[in-house]
PDB file of N, CA, C and O in Angstrom, chain B, residues numbered from 101:
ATOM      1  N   UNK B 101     -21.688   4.774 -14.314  1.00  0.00           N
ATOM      2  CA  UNK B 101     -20.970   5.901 -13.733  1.00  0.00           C
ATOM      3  C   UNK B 101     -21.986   6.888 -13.160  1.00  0.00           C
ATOM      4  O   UNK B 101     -23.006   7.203 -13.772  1.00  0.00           O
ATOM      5  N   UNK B 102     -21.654   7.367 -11.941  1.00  0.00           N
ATOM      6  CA  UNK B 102     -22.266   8.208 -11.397  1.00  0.00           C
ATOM      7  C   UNK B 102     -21.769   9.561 -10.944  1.00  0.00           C
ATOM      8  O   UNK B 102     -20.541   9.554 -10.849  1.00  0.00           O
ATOM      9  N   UNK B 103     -22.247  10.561 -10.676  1.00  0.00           N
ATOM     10  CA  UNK B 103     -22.068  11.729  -9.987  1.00  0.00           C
ATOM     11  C   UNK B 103     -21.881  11.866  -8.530  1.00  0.00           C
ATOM     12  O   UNK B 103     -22.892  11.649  -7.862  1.00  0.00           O
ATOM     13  N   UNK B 104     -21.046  12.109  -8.036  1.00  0.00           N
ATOM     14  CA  UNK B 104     -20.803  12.400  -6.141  1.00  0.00           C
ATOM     15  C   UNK B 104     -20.226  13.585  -6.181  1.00  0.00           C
ATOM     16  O   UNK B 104     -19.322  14.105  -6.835  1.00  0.00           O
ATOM     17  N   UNK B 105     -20.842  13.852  -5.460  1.00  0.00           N
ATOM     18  CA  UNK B 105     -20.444  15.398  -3.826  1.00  0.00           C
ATOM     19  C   UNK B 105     -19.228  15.325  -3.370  1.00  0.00           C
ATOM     20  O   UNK B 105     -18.913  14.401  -2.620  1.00  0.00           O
ATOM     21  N   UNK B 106     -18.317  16.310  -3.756  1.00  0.00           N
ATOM     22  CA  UNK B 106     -17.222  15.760  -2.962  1.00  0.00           C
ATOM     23  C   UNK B 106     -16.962  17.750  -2.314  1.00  0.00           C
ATOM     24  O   UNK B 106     -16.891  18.873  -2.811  1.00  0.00           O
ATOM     25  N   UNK B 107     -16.904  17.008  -0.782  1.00  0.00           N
ATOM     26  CA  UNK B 107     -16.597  18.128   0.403  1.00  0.00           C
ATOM     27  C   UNK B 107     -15.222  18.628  -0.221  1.00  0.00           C
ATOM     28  O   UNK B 107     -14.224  17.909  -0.268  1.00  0.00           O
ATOM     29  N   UNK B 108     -15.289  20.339  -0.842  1.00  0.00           N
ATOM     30  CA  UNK B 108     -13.754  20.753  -0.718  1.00  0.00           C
ATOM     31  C   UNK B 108     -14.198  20.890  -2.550  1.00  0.00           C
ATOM     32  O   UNK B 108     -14.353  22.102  -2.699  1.00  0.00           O
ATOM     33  N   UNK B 109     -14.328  20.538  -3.252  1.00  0.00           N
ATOM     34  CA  UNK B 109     -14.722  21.368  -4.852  1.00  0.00           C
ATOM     35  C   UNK B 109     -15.833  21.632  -4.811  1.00  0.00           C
ATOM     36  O   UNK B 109     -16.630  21.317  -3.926  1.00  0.00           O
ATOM     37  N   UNK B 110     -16.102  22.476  -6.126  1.00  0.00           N
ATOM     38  CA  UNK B 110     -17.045  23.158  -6.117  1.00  0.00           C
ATOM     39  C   UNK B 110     -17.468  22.622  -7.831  1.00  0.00           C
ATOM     40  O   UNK B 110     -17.857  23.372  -8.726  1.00  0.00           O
ATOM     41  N   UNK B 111     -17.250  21.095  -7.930  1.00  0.00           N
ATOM     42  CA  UNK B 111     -17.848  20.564  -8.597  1.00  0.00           C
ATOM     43  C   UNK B 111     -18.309  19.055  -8.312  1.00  0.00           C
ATOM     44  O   UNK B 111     -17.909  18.483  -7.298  1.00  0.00           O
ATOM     45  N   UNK B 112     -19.186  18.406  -9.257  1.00  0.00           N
ATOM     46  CA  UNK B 112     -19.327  17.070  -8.305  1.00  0.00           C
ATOM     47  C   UNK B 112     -18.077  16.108  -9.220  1.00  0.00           C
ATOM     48  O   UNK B 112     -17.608  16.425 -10.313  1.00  0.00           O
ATOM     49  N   UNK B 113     -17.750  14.946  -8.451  1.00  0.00           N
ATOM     50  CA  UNK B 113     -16.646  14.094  -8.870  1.00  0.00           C
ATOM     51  C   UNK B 113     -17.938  12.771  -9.530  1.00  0.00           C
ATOM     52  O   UNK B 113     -19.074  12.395  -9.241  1.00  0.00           O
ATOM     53  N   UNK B 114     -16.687  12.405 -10.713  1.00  0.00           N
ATOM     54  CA  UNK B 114     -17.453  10.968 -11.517  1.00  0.00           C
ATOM     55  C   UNK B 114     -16.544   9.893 -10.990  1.00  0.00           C
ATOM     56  O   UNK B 114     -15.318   9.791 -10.991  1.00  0.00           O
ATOM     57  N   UNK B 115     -17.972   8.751 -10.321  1.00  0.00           N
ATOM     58  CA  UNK B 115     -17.301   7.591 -10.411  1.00  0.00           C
ATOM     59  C   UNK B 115     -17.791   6.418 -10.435  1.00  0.00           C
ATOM     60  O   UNK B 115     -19.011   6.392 -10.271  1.00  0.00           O
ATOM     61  N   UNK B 116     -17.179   5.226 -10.610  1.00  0.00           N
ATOM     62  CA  UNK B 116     -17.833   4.298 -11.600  1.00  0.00           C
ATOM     63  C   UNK B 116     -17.424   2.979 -10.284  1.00  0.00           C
ATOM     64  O   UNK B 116     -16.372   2.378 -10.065  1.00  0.00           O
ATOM     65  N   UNK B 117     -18.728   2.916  -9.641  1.00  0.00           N
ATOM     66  CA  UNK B 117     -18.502   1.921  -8.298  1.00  0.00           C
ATOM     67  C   UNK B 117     -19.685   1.281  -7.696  1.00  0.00           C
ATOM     68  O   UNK B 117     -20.446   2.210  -7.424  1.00  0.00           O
ATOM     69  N   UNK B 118     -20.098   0.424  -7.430  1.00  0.00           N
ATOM     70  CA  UNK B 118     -21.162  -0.007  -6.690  1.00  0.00           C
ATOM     71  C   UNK B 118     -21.010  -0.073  -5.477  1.00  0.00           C
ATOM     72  O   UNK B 118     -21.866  -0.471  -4.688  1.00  0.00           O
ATOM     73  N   UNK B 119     -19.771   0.357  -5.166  1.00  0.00           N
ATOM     74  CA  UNK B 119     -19.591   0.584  -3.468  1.00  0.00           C
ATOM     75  C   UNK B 119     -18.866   1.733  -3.331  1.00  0.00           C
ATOM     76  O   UNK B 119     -17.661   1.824  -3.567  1.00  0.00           O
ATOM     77  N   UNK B 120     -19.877   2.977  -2.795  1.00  0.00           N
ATOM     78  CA  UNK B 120     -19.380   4.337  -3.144  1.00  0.00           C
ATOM     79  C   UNK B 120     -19.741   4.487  -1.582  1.00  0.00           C
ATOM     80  O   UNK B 120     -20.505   3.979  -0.762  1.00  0.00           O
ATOM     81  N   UNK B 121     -18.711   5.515  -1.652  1.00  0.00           N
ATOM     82  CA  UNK B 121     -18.564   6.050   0.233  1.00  0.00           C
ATOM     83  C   UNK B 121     -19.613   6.895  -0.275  1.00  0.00           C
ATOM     84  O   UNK B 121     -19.752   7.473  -1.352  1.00  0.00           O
ATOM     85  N   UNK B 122     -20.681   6.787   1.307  1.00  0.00           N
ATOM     86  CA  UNK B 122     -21.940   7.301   1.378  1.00  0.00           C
ATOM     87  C   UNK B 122     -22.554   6.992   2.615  1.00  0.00           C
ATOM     88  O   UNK B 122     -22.310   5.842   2.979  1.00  0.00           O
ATOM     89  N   UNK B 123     -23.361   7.730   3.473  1.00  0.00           N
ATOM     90  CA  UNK B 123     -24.130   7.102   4.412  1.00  0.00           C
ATOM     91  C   UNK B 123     -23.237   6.688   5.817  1.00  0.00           C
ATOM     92  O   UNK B 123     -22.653   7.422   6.613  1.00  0.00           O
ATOM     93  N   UNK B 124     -23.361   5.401   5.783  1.00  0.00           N
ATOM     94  CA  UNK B 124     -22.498   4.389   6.407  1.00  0.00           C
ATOM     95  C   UNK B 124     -21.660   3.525   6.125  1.00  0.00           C
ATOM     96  O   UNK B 124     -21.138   2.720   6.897  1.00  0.00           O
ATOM     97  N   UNK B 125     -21.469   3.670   4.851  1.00  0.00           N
ATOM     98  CA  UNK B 125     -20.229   3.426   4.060  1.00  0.00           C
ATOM     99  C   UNK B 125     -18.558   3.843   4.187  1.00  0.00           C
ATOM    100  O   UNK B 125     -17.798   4.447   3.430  1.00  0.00           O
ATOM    101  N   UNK B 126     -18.393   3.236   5.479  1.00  0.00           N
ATOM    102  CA  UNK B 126     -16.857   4.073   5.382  1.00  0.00           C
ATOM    103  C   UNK B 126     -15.435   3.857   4.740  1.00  0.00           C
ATOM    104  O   UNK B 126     -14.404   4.505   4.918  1.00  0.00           O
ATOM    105  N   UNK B 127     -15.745   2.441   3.713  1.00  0.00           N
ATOM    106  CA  UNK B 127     -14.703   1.967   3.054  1.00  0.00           C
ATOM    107  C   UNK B 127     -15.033   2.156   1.793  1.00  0.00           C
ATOM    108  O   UNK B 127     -14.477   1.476   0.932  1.00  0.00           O
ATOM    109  N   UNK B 128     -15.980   3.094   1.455  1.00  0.00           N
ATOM    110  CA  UNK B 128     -16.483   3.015   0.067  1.00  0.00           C
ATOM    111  C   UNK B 128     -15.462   4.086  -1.029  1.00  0.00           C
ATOM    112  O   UNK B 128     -14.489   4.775  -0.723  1.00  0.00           O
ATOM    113  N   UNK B 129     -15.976   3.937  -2.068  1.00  0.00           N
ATOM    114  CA  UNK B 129     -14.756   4.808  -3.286  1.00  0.00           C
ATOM    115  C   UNK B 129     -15.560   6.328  -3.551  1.00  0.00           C
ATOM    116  O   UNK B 129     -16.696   6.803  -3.548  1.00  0.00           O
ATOM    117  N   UNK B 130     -14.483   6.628  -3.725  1.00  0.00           N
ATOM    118  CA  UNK B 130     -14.341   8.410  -3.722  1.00  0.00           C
ATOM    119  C   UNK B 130     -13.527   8.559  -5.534  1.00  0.00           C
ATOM    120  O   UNK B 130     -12.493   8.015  -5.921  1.00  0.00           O
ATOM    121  N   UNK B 131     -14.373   9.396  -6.237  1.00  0.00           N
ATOM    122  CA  UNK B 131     -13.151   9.987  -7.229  1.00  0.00           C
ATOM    123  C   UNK B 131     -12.201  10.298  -6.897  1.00  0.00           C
ATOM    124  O   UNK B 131     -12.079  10.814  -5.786  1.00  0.00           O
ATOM    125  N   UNK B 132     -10.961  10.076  -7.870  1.00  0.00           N
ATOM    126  CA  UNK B 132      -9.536  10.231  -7.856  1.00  0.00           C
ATOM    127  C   UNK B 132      -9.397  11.837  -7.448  1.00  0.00           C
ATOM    128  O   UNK B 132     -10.078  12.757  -7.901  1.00  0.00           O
ATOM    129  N   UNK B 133      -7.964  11.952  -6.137  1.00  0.00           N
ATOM    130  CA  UNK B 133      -8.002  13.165  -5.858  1.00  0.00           C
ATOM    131  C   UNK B 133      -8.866  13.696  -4.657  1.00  0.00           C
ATOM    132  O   UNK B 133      -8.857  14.880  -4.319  1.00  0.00           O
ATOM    133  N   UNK B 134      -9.806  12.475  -3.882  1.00  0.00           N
ATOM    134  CA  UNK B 134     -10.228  12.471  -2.874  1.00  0.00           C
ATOM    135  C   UNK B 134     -11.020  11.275  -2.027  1.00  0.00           C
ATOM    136  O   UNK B 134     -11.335  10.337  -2.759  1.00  0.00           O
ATOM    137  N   UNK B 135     -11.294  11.165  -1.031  1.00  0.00           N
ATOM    138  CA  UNK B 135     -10.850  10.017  -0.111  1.00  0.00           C
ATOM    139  C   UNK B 135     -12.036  10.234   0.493  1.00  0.00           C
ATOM    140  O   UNK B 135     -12.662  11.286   0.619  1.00  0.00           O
ATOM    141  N   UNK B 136     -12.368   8.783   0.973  1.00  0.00           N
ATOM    142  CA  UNK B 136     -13.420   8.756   2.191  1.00  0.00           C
ATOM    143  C   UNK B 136     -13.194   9.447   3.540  1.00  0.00           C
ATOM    144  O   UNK B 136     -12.014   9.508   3.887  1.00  0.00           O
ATOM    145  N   UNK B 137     -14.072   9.960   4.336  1.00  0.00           N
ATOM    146  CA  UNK B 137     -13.860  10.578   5.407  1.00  0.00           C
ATOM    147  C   UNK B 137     -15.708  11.104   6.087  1.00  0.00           C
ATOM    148  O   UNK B 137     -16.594  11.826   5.630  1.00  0.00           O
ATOM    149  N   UNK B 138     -15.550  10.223   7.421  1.00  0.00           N
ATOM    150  CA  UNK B 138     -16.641  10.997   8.121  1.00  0.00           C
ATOM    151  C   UNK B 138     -16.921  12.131   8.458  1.00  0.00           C
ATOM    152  O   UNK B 138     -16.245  12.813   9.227  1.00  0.00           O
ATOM    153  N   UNK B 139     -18.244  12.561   7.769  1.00  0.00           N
ATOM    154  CA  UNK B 139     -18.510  14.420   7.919  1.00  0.00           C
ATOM    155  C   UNK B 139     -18.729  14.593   9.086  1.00  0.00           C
ATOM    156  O   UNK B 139     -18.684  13.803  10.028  1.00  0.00           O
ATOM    157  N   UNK B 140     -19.036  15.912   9.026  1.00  0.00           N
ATOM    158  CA  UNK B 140     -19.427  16.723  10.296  1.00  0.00           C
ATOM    159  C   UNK B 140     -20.887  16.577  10.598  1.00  0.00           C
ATOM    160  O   UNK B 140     -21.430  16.942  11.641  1.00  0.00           O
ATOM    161  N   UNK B 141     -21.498  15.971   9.513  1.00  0.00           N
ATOM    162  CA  UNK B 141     -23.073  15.463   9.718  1.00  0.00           C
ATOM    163  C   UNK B 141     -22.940  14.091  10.287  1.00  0.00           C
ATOM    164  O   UNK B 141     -23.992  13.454  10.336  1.00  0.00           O
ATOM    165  N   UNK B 142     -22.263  13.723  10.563  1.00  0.00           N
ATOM    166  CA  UNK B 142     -22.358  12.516  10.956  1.00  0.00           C
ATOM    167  C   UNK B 142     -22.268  10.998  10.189  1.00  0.00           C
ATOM    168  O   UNK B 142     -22.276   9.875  10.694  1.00  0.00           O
ATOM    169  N   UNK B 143     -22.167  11.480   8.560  1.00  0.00           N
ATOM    170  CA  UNK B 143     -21.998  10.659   7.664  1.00  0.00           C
ATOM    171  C   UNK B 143     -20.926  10.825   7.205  1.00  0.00           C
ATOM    172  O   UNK B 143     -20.083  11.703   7.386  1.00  0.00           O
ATOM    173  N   UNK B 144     -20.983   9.301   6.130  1.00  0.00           N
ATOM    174  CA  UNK B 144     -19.744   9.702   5.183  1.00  0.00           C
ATOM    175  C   UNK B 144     -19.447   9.861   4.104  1.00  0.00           C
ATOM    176  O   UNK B 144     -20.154   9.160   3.380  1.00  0.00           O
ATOM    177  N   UNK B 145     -18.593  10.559   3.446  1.00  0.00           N
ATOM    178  CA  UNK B 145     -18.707  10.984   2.315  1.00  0.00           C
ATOM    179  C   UNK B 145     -17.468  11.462   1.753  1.00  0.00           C
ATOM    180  O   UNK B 145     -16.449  11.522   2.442  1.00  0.00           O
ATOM    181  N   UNK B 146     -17.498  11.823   0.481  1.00  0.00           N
ATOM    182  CA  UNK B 146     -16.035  12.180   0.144  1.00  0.00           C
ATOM    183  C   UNK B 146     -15.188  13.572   0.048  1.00  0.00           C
ATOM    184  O   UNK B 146     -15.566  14.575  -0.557  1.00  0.00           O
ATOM    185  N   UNK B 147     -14.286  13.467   0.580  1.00  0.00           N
ATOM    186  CA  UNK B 147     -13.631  14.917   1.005  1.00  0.00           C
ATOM    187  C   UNK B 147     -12.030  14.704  -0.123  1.00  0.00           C
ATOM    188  O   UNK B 147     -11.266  13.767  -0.352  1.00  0.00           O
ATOM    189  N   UNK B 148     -12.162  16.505  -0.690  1.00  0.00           N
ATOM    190  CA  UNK B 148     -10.762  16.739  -1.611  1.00  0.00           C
ATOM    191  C   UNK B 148      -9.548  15.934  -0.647  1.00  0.00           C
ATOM    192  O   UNK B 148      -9.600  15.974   0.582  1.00  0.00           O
ATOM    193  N   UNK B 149      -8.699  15.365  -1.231  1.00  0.00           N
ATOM    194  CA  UNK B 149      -7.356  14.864  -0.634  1.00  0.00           C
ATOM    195  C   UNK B 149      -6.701  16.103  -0.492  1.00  0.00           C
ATOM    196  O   UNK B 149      -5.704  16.005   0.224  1.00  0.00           O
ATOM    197  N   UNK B 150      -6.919  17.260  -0.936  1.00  0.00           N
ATOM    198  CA  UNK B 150      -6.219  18.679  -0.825  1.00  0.00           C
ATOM    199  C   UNK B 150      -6.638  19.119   0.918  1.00  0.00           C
ATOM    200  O   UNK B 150      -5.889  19.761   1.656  1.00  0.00           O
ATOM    201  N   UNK B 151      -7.948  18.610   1.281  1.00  0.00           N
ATOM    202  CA  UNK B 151      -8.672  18.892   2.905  1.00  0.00           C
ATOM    203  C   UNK B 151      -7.839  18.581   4.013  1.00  0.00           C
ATOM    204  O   UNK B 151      -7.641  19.126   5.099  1.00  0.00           O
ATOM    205  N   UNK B 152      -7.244  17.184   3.246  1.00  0.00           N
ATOM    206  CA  UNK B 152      -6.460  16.692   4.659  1.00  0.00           C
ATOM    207  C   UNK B 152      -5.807  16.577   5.096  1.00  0.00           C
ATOM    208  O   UNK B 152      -5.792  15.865   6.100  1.00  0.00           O
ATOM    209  N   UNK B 153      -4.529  17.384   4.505  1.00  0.00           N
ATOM    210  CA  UNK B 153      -3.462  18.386   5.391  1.00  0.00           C
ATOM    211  C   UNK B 153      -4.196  19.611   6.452  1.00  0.00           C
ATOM    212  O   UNK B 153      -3.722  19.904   7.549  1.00  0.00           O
ATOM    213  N   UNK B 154      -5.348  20.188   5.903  1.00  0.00           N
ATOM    214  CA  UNK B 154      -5.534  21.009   7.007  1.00  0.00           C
ATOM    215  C   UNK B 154      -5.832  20.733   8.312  1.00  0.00           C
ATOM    216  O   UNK B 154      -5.950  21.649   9.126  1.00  0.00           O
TER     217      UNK B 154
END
């Protein structure tokens, strides 16, 4: 289990994956409660599911 960044809390999310959205990873797993999605950096990474109604 690992620690990820997730865009939209202001804590990091745990999750337990060897294929974690990251980088160039755009099908990779996100902790529960938020979803893969390409940043504004140009990568990808995981954003709150609360983000993407806005």
């Amino acid at each position: 289990e690992e620690t990820i960044g997730v865009v939209g809390w202001d804590h990091d999310g745990c999750i337990d994956s060897d294929h974690v959205c990251v980088a160039q990873v755009s099908d990779g797993d996100c902790p529960s409660g938020a979803y893969c999605s390409l940043l504004d950096t140009g990568v990808y990474g995981c954003v709150a599911s609360s983000k993407k109604l806005l």
